[in-house]
N, C-alpha and C positions, 0 to 999 in steps of 0.2 A: 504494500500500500504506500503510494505515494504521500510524499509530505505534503502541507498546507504551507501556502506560500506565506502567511503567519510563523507554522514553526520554523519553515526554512530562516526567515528574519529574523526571529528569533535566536537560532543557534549563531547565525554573523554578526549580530550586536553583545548576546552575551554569553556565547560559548555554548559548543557541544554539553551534553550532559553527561553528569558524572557519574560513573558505577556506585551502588551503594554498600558503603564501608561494612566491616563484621561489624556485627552487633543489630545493625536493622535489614531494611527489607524481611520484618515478617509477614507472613501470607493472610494474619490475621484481622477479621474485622473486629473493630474491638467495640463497636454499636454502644459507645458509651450513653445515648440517651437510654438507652434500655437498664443500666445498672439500677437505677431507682426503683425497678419493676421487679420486686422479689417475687415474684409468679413465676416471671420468666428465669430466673436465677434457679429458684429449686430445681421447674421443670428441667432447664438445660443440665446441674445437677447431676438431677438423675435421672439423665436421658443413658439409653444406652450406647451410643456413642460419642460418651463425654468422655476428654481426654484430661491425665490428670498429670500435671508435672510434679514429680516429689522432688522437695527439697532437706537437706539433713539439718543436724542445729544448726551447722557451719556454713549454710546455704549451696552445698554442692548437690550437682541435679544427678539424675539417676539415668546412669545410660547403659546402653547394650556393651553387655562384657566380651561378646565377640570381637569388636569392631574398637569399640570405646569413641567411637564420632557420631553416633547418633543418641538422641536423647530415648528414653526408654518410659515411655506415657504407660500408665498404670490404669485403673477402673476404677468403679468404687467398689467391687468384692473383692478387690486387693487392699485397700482401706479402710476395711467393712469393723474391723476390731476399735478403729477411732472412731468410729458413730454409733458404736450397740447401744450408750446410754442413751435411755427415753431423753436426757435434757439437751443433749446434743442433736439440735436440728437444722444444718446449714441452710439460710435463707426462709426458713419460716416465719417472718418475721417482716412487716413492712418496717422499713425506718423508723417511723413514728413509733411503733406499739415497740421496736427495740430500744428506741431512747426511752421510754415513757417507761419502760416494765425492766431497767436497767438493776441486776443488784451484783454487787460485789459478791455475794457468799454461793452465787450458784457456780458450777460447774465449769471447770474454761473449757472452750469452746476450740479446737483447732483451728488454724488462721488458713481459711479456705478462700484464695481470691480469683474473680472473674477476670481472663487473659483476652475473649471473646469468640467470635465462630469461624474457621477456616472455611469459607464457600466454598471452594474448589476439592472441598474433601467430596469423593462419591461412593462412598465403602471399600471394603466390606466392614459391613458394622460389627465389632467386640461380642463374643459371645460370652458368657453366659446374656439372655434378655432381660431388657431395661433395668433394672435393681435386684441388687445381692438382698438377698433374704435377711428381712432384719434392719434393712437401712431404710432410713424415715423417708418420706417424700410427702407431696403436698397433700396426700390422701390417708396419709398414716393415721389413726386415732391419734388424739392429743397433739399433734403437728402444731397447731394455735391457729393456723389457717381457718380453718371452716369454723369455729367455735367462737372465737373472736368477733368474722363476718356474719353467725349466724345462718353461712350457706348449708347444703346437705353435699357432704362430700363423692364425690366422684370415685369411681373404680379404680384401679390401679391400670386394666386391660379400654379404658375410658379415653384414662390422660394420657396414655402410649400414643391410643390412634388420631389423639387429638393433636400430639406434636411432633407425629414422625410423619415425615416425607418421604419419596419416591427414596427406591432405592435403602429406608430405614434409616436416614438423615434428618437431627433434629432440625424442628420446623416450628418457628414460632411466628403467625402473624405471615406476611411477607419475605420474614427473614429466614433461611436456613444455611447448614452448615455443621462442623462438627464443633462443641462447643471445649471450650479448652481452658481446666481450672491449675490455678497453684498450690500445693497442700505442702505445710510447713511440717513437716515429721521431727517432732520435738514434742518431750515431755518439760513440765513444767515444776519446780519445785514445791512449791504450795498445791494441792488440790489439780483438779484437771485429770489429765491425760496420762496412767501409770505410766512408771518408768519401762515396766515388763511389758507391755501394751506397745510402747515402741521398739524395744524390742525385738517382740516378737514380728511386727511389719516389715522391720529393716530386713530382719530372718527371711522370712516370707520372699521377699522382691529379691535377695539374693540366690534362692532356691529355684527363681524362675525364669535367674539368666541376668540379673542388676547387680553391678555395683556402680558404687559412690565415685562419683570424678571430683578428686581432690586439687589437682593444678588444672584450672578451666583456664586462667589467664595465656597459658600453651597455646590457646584458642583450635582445639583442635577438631571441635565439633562442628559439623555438616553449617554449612549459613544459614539457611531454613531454621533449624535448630536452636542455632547461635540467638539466631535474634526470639525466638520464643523465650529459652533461658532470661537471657537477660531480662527480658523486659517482667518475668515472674520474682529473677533474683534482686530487682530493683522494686518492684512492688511490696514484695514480701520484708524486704530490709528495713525499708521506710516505716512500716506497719510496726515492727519491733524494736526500732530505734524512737515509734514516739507513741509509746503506751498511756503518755499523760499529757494532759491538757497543756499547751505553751502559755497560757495564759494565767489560768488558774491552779497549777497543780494537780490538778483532780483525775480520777481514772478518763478515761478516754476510746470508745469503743468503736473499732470498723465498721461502716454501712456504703450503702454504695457499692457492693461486690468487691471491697477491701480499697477502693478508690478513691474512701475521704474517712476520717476519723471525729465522732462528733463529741462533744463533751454534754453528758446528760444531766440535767437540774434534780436529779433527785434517787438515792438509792435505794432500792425497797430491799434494804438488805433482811437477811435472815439469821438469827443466831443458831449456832451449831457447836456451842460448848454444852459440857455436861450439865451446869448446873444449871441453865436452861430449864424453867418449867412447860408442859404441855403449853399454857396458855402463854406464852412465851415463846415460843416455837413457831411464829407465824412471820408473814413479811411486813417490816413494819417502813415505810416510804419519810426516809429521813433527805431532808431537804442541806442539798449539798451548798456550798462556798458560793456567794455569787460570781460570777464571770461574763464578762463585758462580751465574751465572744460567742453567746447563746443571744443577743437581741442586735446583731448584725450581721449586713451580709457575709461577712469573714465567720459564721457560726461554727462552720467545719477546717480543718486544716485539709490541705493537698497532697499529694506525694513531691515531695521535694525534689529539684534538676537543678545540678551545681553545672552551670557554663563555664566551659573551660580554653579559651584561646591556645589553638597552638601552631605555629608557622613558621616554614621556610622561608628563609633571608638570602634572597639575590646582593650580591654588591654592585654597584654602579654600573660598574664598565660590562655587566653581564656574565663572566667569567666565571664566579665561585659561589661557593653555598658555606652559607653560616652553619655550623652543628656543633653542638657542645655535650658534655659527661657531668653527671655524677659522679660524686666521689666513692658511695656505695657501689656504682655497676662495675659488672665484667672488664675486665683491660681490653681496651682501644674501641669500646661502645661507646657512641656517638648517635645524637640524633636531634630534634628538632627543637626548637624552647620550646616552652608551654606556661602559661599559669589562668589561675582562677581571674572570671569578669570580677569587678567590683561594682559598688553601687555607683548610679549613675556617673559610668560609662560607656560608649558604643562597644563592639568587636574590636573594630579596625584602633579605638583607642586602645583598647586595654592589651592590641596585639604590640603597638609601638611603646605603650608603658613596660609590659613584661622583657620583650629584646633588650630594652633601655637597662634596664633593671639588672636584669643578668650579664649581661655581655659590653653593655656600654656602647653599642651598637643604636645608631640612630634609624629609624627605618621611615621613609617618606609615602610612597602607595603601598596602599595595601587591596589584595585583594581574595573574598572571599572564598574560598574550593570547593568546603563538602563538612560533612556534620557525621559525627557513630557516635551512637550512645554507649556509652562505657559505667556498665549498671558496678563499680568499687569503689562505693556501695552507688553513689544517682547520680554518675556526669555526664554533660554532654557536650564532646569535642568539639569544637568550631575549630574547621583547619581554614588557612590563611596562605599565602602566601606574599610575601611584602620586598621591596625593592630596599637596600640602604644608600642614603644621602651620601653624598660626595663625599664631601666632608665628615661624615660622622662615622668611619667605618673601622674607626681605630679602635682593640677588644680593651677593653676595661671591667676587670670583676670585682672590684672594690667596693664597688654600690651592694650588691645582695651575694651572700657569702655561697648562695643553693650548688652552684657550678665550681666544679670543680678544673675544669678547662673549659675554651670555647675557641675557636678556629676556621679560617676559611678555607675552605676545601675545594680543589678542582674538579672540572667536572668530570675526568678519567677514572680521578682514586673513587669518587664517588660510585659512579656508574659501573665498573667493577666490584665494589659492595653488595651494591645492589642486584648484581647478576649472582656472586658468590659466597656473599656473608651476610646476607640480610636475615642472620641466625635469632636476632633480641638477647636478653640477657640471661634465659637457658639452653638454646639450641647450639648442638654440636658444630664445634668449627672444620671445616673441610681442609683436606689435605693441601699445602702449599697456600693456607690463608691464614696460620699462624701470624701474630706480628702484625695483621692489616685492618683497616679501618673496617670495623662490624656495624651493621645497621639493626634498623629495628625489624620484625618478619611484615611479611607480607599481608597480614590480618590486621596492619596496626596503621590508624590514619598518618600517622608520621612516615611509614614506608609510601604511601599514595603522594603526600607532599613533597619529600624530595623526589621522588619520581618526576613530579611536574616540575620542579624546579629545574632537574638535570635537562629535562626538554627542551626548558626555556634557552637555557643555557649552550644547548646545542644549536640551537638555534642561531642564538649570537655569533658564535663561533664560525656559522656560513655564512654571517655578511647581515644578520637581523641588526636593527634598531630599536633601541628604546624608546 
């Protein structure tokens, strides 16, 4: 299919487009209006081709021990031991009636979050059908669903036919697709989830062909994969690094399909010490701390994205590329600067602040490349590439102590890197590259940026102009 003479224009004014870095291009829709729809959250749930990402306490994803590059999606009868208790009900619950009927003393709940529905899945669907024996769904007795609404609940052989599509692809509404959850496989010190309970799961999913990938940063799994990971292990992080309210202190509980955390006005806690009498022993709705961030729109917190600049330094004349070391990595690793945006700044500022910073390097245009979410634990890379001023390209590390060298490079030693040592800071170095300039691998936005840098630079090199 031929171009529109729109994108043709398009691609001469602002560049071909660019391959999408590891970490995204998921195939997932992620139909965020629908998280608020806890109908659809259980249904998708426990549909029977829901796909489930387990993560360990240490957030490493469970993938096929044949291969160890593809991720290893589990069911919910693989599961099935973290939902037997009646109070564990993932998504039964609208937002409202879970703020509203919030208590400290009930049961923790595993951290189950919505990733969204793959459209392009078309089977075959997971066998055993639709739910493991035992695990709740919107039709279970006591679910809170139907008794809450007052409806008369529906069959179990009901709500199959009512959200499965052609081929046995959940179907909700207009939307279908395989729906694809994150489940935190950790037990809890206090209460919750036994310790033997997990267990026994981890047991389980090794017995069936999983284990644990412990160096993901290797980046060695399938991209498809890649960018699913991530974006569970960036969800899932978030969720556990802010169990309490920023504002008030106070507990703080997922809704939204783990998408937003809200801070509820009131515990209807329940005592569960001995000397507790029967009439004592009820839920009694103790009104919590007030907090400013329940009567405005900021009522919920987000999942947090640290922006991260990082870019390739052309010098003037065209000829070399900026890359500089830590003092921590491998001998004669080299690669791109990088630091965090700050508050009101652009990109392009905070790319010429950070060079500044580090290297003493002035850099005048700048221009933006390409973006990878890098979920250790929520960043996201903005790559750059920036030109340095005439004058300013003299290295200076005396400003920010971070670098431990920084140096202009040409574009030969480079591009031989790049062909033979673009190993990162744990990949084997190949015979007769002892001794020579290492780069970062091929999965990491910094290998994509000097890449385009060397380009430019070849460029130069035949007679181009700045």
């Amino acid at each position: 299919m031929a171009d529109s003479a729109a994108s043709l224009l398009f691609t001469r004014r602002y560049g071909a487009e660019v391959a999408a870095n590891y970490f995204s291009g998921s195939p997932l829709n992620r139909v965020a209006f629908l998280r608020g729809d806890h109908e659809f959250l259980q249904a998708a749930f426990c549909h029977a081709s829901a796909a489930i990402v387990p993560l360990d306490e240490d957030l490493h994803p469970l993938v096929l021990s044949k291969d160890g590059n593809k991720l290893d999606y589990v069911t919910m009868r693989d599961v099935k031991p973290l939902l037997m208790s009646p109070m564990l009900r993932p998504f039964a619950k609208s937002e409202k009636v879970a703020i509203d009927s919030f208590s400290s003393s009930e049961l923790y709940e595993p951290l189950i979050l919505f990733l969204g529905l793959d459209e392009g899945f078309e089977g075959p669907v997971p066998t055993p059908a639709q739910t493991a024996p035992g695990t709740p769904t919107a039709s279970t007795p006591g679910s809170g669903t139907g008794p809450i609404l007052g409806e008369r609940k529906e069959s179990s052989q009901a709500k199959n036919e009512k959200t499965t599509g052609p081929g046995g692809v959940f179907k909700w509404k207009e939307y279908q697709g395989r729906p694809y959850f994150a489940l935190h496989v950790a037990a809890k010190e206090k209460g919750g989830v036994d310790q033997a309970i997990v267990k026994q799961v981890k047991r389980e999913m090794a017995e069936r062909g999983g284990m644990w990938l412990e160096d993901v940063r290797k980046a060695t799994l399938e991209v498809r994969d890649a960018a699913i990971y991530g974006l569970a292990r960036h969800l899932v992080d978030w969720n556990l690094r802010n169990t309490f309210c920023a504002t008030c202190g106070s507990r703080a509980i997922p809704v939204h399909g783990g998408w937003k955390r809200a801070c509820p006005p009131k515990d209807n806690f329940k005592p569960r010490d001995n000397k507790s009498t029967p009439k004592d022993n009820v839920k009694k709705a103790i009104e919590r701390p007030p907090c400013s961030s329940r009567n405005r729109v900021s009522n919920v917190s987000f999942p947090r994205t640290d922006p991260t600049v990082i870019a390739a330094v052309i010098n003037s004349s065209g000829t070399k590329i900026l890359l500089g070391r830590q003092k921590q990595w491998v001998k004669n690793m080299y690669s791109t600067l990088a630091g965090f945006v700050e508050p009101g700044e652009s990109l392009e500022e905070a790319v010429k602040r950070e060079v500044w910073e580090e290297s003493g390097v002035t850099v005048g245009r700048v221009q933006l490349h390409s973006s990878q979410p890098w979920p250790f634990p929520g960043g996201l890379m903005v790559g750059a590439v920036g030109v340095a001023t005439e004058e300013g390209e003299i290295i200076h590390l005396g400003h920010d102590p971070e670098l431990e060298d920084a140096r202009w490079f040409g574009r030969e030693e480079v591009e031989k890197a790049l062909k033979e040592n673009a190993v990162g800071l744990s990949g084997g170095v190949k015979e007769g590259m002892q001794g020579r300039l290492r780069l970062p691998p091929t999965t990491a936005i910094a290998n994509r940026l000097i890449s385009s840098a060397v380009g430019f630079v070849e460029e130069m090199d035949k007679g181009g102009k700045i």
